[in-house]
C-alpha distance (Angstrom), angle and dihedral (degrees) to the residues before:
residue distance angle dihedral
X1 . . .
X2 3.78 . .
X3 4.51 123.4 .
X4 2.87 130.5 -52.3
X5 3.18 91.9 61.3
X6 2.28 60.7 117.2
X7 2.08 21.5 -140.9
X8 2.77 98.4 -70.2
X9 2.40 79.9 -12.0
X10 6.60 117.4 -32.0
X11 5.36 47.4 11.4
X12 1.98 97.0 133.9
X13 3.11 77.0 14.1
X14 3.47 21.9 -61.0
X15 1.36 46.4 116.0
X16 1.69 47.2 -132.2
X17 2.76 48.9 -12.5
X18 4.15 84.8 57.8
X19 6.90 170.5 130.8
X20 4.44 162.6 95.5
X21 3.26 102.1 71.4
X22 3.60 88.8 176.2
X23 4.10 144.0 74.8
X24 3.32 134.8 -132.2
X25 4.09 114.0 -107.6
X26 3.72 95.8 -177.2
X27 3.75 125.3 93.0
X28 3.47 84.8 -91.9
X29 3.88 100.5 77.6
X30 4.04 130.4 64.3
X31 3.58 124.8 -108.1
X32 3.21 120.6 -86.5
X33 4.24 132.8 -143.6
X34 3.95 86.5 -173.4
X35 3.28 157.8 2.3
X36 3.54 132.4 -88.3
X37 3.67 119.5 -94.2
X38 4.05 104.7 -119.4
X39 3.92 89.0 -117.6
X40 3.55 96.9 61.5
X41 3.72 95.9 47.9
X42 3.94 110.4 130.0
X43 4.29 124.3 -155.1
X44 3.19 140.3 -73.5
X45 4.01 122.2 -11.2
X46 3.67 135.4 151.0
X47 3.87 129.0 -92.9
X48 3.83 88.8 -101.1
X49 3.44 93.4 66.0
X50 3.74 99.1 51.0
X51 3.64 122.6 130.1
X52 3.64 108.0 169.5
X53 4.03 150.3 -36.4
X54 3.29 130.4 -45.0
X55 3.51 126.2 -144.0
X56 4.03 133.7 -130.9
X57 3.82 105.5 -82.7
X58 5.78 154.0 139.6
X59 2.66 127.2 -79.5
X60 3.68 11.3 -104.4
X61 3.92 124.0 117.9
X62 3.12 83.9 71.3
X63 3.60 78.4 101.5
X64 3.70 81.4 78.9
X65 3.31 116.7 -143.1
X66 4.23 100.5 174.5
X67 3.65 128.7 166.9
X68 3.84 89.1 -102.8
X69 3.87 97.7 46.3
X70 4.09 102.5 -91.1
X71 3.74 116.0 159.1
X72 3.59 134.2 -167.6
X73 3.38 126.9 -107.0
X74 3.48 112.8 -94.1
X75 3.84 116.5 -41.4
X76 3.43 134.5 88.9
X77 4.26 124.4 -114.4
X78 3.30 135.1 0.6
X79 3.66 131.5 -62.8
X80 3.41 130.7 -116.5
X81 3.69 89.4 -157.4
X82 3.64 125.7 67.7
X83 3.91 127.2 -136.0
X84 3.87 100.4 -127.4
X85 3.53 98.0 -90.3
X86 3.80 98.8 -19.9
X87 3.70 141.5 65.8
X88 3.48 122.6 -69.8
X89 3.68 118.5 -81.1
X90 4.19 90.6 -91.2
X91 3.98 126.3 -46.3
X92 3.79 146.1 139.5
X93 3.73 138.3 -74.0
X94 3.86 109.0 -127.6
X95 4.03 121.1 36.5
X96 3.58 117.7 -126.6
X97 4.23 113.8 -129.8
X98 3.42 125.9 -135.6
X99 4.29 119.2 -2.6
X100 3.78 131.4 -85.3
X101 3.39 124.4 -85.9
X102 3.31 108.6 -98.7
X103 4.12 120.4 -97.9
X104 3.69 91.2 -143.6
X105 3.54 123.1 -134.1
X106 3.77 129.9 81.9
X107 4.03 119.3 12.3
X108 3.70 122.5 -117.7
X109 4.02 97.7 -50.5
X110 3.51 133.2 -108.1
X111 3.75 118.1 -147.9
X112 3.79 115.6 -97.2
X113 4.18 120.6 -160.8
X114 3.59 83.2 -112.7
X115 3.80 101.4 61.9
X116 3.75 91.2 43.8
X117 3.69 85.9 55.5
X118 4.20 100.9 47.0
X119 3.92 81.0 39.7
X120 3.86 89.2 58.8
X121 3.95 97.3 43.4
X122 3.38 87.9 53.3
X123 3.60 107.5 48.6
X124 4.53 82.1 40.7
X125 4.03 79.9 60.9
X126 3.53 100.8 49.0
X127 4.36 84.9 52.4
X128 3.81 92.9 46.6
X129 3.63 82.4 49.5
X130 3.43 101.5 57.9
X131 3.58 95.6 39.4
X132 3.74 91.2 59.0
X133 4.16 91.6 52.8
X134 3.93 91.9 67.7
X135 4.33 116.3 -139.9
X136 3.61 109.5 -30.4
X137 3.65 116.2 -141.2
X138 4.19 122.5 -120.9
X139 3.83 116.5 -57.9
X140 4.05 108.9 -139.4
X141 3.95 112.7 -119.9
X142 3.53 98.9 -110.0
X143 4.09 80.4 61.4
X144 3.57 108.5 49.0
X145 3.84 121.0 59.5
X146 4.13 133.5 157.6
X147 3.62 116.7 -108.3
X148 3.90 125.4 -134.3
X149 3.53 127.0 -152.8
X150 3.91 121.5 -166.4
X151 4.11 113.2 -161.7
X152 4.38 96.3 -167.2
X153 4.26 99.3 -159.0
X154 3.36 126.3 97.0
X155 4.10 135.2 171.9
X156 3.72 91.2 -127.2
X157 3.69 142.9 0.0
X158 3.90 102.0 -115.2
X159 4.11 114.0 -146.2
X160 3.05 101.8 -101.6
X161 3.62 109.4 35.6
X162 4.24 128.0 95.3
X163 3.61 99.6 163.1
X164 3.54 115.0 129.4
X165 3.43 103.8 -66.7
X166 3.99 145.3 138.2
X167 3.60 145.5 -164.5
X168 3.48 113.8 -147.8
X169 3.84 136.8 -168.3
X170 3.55 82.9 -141.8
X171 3.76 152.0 -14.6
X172 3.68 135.3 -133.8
X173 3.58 93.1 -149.3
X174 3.91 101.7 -179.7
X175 3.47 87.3 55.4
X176 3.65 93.2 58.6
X177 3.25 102.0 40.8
X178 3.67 92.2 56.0
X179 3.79 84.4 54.5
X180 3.48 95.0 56.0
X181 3.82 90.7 44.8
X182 3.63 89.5 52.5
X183 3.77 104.0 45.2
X184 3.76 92.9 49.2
X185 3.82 88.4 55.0
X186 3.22 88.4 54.1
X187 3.59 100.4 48.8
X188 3.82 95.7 40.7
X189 4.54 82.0 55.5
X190 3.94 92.0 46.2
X191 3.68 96.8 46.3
X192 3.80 93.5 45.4
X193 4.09 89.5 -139.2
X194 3.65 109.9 163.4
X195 4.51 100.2 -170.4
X196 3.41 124.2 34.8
X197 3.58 103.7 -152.7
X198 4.04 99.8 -172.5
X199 3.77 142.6 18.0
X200 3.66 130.4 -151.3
X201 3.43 129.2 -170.0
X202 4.42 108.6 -164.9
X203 3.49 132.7 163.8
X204 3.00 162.5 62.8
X205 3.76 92.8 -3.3
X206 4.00 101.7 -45.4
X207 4.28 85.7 -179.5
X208 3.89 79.1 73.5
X209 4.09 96.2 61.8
X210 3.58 109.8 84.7
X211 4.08 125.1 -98.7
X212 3.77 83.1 -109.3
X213 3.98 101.1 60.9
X214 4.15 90.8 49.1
X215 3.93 86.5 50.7
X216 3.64 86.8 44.2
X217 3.95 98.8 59.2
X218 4.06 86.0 32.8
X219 3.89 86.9 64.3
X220 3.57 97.1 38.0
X221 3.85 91.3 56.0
X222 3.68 91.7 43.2
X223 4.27 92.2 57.4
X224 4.20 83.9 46.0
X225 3.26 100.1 54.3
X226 4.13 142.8 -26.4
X227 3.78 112.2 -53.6
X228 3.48 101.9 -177.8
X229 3.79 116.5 -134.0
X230 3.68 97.8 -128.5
X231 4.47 90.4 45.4
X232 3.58 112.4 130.8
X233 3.99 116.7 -101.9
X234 3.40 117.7 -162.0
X235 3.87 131.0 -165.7
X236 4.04 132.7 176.6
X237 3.05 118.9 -141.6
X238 4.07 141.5 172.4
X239 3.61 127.5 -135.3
X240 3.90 103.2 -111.6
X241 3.98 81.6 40.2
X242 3.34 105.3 70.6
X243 3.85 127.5 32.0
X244 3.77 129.1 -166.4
X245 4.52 89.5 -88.9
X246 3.90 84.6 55.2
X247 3.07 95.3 51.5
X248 3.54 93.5 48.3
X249 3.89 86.1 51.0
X250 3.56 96.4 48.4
X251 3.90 89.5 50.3
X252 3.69 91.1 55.7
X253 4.08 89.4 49.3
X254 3.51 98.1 72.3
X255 3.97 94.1 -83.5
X256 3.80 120.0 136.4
X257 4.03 107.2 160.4
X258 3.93 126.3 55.9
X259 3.83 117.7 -159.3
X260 4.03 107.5 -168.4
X261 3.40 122.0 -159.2
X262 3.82 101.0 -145.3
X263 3.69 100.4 145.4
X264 3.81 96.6 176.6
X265 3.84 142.6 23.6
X266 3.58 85.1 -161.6
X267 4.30 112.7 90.6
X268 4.01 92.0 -159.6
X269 3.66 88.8 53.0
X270 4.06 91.0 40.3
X271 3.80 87.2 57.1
X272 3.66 104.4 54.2
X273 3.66 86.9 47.4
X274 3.18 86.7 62.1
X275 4.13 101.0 -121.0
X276 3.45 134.1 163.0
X277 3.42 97.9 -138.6
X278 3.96 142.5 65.5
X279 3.62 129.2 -134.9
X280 3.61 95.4 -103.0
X281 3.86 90.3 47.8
X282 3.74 86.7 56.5
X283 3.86 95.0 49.6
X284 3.65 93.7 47.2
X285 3.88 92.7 57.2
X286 3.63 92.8 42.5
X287 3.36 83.3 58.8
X288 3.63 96.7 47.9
X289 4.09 83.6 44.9
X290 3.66 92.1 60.2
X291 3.85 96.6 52.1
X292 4.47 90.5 41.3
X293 3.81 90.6 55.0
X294 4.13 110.8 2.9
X295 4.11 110.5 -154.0
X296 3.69 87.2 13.6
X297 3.74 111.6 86.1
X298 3.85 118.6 99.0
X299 4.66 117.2 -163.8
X300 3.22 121.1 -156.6
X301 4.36 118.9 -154.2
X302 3.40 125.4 177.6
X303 4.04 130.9 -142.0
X304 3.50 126.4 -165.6
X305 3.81 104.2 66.0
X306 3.77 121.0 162.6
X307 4.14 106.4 -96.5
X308 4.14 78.6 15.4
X309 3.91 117.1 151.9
X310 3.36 139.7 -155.7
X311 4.35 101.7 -128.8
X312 3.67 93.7 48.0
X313 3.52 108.4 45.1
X314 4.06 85.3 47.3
X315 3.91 83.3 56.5
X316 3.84 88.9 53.9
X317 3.71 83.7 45.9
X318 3.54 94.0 53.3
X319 3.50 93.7 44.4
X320 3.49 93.9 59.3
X321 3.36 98.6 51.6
X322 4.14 79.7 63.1
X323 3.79 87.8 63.8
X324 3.76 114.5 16.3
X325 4.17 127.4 94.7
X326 3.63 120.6 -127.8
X327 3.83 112.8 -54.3
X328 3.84 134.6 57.4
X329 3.76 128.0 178.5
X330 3.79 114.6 -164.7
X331 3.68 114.4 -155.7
X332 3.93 128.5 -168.7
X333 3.76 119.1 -127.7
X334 3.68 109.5 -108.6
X335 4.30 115.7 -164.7
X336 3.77 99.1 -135.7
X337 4.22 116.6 -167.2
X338 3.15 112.7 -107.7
X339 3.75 102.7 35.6
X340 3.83 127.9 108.2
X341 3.71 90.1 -116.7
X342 3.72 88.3 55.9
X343 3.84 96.8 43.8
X344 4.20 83.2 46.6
X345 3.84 97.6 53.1
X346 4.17 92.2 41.3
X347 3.67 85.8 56.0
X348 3.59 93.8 49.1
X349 4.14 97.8 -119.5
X350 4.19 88.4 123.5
X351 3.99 127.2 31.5
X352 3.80 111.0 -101.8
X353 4.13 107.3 -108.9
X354 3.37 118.3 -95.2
X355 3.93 120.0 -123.7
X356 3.90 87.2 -160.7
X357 3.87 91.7 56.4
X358 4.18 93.0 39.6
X359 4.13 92.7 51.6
X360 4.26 82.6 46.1
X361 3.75 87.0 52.2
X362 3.70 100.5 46.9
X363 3.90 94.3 43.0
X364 3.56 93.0 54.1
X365 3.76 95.3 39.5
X366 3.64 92.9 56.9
X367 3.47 94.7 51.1
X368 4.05 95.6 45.5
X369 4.30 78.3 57.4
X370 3.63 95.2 48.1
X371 4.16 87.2 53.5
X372 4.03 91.0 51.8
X373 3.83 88.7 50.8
X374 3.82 106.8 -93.9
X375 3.22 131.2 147.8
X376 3.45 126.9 -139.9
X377 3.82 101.9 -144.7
X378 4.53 95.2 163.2
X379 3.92 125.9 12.6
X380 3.43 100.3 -93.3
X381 4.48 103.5 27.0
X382 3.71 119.6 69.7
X383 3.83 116.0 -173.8
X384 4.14 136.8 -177.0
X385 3.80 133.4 -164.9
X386 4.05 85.4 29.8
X387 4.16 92.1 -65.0
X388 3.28 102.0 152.4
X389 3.74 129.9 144.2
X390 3.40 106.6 -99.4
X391 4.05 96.7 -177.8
X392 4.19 85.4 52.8
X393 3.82 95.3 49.5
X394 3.67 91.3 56.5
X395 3.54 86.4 59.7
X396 3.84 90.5 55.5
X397 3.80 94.7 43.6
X398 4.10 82.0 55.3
X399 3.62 89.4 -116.3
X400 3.83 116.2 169.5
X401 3.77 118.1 -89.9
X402 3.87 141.9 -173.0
X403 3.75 116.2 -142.1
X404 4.30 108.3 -159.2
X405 3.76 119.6 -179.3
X406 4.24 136.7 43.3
X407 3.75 108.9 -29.1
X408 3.99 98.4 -9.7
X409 3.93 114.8 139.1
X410 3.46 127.7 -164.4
X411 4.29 131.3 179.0
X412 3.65 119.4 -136.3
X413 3.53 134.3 131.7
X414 3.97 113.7 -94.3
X415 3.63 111.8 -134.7
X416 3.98 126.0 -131.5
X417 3.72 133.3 64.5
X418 4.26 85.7 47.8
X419 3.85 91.3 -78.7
X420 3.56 112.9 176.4
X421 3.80 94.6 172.8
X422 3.54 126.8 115.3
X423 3.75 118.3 -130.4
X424 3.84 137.9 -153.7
X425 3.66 101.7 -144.0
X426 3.98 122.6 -166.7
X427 4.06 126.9 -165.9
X428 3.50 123.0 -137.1
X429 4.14 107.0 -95.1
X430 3.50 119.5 -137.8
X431 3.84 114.1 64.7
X432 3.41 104.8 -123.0
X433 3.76 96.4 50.1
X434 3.41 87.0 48.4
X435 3.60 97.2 55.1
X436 4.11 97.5 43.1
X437 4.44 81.6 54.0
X438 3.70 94.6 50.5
X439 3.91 95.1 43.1
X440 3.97 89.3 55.1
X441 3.88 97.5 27.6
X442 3.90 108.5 32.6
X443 3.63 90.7 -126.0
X444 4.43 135.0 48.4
X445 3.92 91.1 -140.6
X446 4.11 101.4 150.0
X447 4.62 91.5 176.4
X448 3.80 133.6 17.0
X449 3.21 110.0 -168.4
X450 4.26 128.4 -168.1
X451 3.66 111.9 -137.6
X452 3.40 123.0 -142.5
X453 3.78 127.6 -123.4
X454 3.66 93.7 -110.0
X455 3.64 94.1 41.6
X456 3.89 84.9 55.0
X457 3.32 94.1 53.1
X458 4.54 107.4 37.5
X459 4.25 72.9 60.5
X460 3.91 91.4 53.8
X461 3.63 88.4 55.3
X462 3.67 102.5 32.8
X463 3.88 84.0 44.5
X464 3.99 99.1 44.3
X465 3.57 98.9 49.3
X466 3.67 93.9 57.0
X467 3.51 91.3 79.6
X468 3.81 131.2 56.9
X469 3.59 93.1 -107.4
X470 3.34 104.3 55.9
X471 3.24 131.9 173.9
X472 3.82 118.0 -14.1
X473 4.15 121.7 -168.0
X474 3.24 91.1 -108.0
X475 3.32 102.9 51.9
X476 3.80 99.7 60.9
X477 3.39 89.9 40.4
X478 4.37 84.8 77.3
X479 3.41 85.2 56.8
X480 3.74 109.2 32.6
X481 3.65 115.6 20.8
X482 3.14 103.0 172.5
X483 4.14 116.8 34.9
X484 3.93 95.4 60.2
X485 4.00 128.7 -143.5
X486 4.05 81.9 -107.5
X487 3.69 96.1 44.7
X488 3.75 85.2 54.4
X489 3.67 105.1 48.6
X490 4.48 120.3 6.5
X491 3.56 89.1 84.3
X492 3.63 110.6 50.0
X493 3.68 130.9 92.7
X494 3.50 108.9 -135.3
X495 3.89 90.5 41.6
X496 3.38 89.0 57.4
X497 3.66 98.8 55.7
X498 4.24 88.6 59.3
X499 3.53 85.9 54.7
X500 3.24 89.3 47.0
X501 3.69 104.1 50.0
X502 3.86 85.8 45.0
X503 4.21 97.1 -112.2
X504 3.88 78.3 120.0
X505 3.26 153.3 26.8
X506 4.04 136.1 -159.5
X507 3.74 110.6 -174.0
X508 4.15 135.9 138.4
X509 3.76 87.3 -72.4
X510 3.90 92.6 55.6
X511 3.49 148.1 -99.2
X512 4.14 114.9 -48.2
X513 3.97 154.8 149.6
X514 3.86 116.2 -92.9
X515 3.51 116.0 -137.9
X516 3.96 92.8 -94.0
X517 4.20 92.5 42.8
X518 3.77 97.6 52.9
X519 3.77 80.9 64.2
X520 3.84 88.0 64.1
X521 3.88 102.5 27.4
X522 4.13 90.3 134.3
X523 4.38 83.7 62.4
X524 3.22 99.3 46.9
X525 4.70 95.9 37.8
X526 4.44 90.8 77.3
X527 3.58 90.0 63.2
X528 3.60 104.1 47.5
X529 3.18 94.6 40.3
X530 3.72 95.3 49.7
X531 3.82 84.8 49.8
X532 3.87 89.3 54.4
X533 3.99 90.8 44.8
X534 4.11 87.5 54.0
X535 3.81 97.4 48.1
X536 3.91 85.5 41.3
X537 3.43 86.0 59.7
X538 3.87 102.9 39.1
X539 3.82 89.8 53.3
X540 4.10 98.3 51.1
X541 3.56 109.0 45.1
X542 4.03 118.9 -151.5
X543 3.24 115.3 -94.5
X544 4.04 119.0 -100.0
X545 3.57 121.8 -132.1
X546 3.99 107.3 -106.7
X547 3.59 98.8 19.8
């Protein structure tokens, strides 16, 4: 499980894609006018800071669901584990019960020679292809999007997880991947996007598709529209899922990123999550990760565990730092109803987490990254030698993006009929629903739904200032051209005392988190987005009965 994410698409996060749902109540915090809307919440603080519930979510609600339509990038249900104060790298907004029946046919495939072979001709075509068309000139915005790709299986349902996931007795995977062939042609045609600039494959375990259904997709995005040779591909992908000749076979389909979901180094901790793997399993493939696809392999660890503390998990931390590449997300554990580590902490078997203990955690894990040279470009991702995830920052510069596969969602603007609307669009969950509405419909998409200006822009902000960038001028400006970052904020009160405490800063670059305030985003998110709610308001008059 790694963001997008989002979730699944928010899961992770990932979103997973993709958090504190808390705010600070000590002198430490600003005042706030009102709480946080659930969507927006960021990982893991203490009890002091709290400022309100938090509803069921990916690595999971990052398949959004907010009061004013706001979906997560790309991945389908809620997470039961929390991007360190942030949603879940990109997933869904409802969960879906039980699993699919089962499509019969073959079980969840093993790679043959074969496969690895058709998977490799047809990622060598899509290069040959490209270098044939010559340098392409810049795509507009409204035409360029990243595409999300939700595989549903898994080999278990770990305890704390209720993304949308399933554990088959088998899997008729021809027929799926034709689906997921299918539905992202259609998506690519009704959005009118001409460059997909990013790829992410989320689950579920997507490691346990074959080489030959990523190549497949790969190839039918790259006869839609322009796939650039050099975009970034992105699979997850479990220890015990993926051995070194998958790896190898994945490589040769097209994919160029690894996101592991190793969680722990610790195999107590490993076990009562439920996992597959062991600690040594996890370093061996990380190693194996780092020689497939060198610079390009993203780990995942949790904090937050029931019985958790602070000086061992920084020792795992530290001891992944020995082995790892050049990106770490750290993700909060999040006690979701309905899974076993829910039912197991309600009846009192395992210590509830402790906030306290989880905001300890993540403030000293940050700051053991920023001494080995990361960077901490969003809450919950921290990245060195520029290795960022390109497919998850479009999410948080509210780029457009195509969700494909059971419960994804994606946001783009559907051409036709001179739309100019952005939609939140959600699939259909359970697999074989999904695949019966994309045989007879071309697509699995269960809700469209419009999005506001407003809504568009509370997620700019809420979005931006999750990363250490920000918000630049310029930026907003696409969005907003007229009501300016300055307009918004110089002049009022309790803005000014974040700027002047130093959580934030408003300058000719932008409007951004210091260091120290994207710590505490979730305090300081009521008031600016009450602020942006009030000028909203001042600057579009009600409507008067009669004209």
């Amino acid at each position: 499980m790694h963001l997008t994410s989002p979730s699944t698409g928010c899961q992770k996060l990932r979103s997973s894609p993709h958090r504190c749902r808390r705010q600070r109540k000590d002198g430490r915090a600003a005042a706030v006018s009102a709480p946080v809307p659930s969507r927006w919440r960021c990982g893991p603080e203490p009890s002091r800071w709290r400022c309100g519930p938090e509803p069921s979510r990916r690595r999971s609600d990052t398949g959004r669901g907010h009061a004013a339509p706001f979906l997560p990038p790309g991945r389908p249900t809620r997470p039961t584990v929390r991007l360190a104060l942030g949603l879940s790298r990109s997933r869904v907004l409802a969960r879906a019960p039980g699993r699919p029946a089962t499509a019969g046919g073959t079980a969840l495939p093993g790679v043959r020679a074969r496969g690895w072979v058709k998977a490799a001709k047809m990622a060598q075509r899509r290069r040959l292809a490209e270098d044939a068309g010559g340098p392409r000139g810049p795509t507009p915005g409204s035409q360029r999007a990243a595409l999300y790709v939700h595989w549903p299986y898994c080999e278990k349902r770990c305890s704390y997880c209720n993304f949308n996931k399933y554990i088959p007795r088998g899997v008729d995977e021809a027929a799926m991947r034709r689906c997921l062939v299918t539905e992202a042609q259609t998506l690519l045609q009704l959005s009118g996007v001409q460059r997909v600039e990013s790829v992410f494959f989320g689950g579920g375990t997507p490691s346990l598709a074959s080489p030959h259904t990523v190549a497949a997709v790969l190839e039918a995005v790259a006869q839609a529209t322009h796939l650039p040779a050099d975009s970034e591909v992105t699979l997850e992908a479990n220890p015990t899922s993926a051995p070194s000749s998958r790896l190898a076979a994945f490589r040769a389909a097209g994919v160029n990123r690894l996101s592991i979901g190793l969680q722990s180094l610790d195999d107590t901790e490993l076990q009562l999550l439920g996992r597959t793997h062991s600690a040594s399993d996890a370093l061996q493939m990380l190693a194996e990760a780092r020689h497939r696809f060198p610079g390009r392999v993203s780990v995942d660890l949790m904090l937050g565990l029931p019985a958790q503390h602070v000086g061992p998990w920084l020792g795992q931390l530290r001891k992944l730092l020995r082995h790892c590449d050049d990106h770490v997300s750290l993700y909060q554990l999040s006690l979701e109803r309905g899974t076993a580590l829910f039912t197991q902490v309600q009846q009192g078997s395992l210590p509830a987490p402790d906030p306290e203990l989880a905001a300890e955690m993540y403030q000293e894990g940050r700051a053991v990254l920023r001494e080995a040279g990361f960077r901490q470009y969003e809450v919950s991702n921290f990245a060195r030698n520029g290795a960022l995830s390109t497919h998850n920052w479009a999410y948080w510069q509210c780029g457009q993006y195509l969700g494909v596969g059971p419960g994804a969602h994606g946001r783009f603007i559907p051409q036709g009929a001179g739309s100019h609307t952005r939609e939140a669009r959600i699939q259909t969950l359970e697999p074989d629903n999904w695949m019966k509405e994309v045989m007879l419909f071309g697509h699995g998409t269960r809700r469209r739904i419009p999005l506001g200006e407003l809504a568009l822009l509370e997620e700019v902000l809420a979005m931006g200032l999750r990363t250490d960038v920000g918000i630049t001028h310029q930026h907003w400006q696409q969005f907003e051209p007229q009501l300016t970052l300055w307009d918004l904020f110089v002049a009022n009160k309790e803005v000014q005392e974040l700027l002047e405490q130093g959580r934030l800063l408003l300058d000719r670059r932008g409007l951004r988190c210091s260091w120290e305030g994207l710590a505490v985003l979730d305090s300081m998110l009521p008031t600016l987005l009450s602020r942006l709610q009030e000028a909203w308001q001042q600057r579009t008059p009600f409507p008067v009965p009669g004209g």
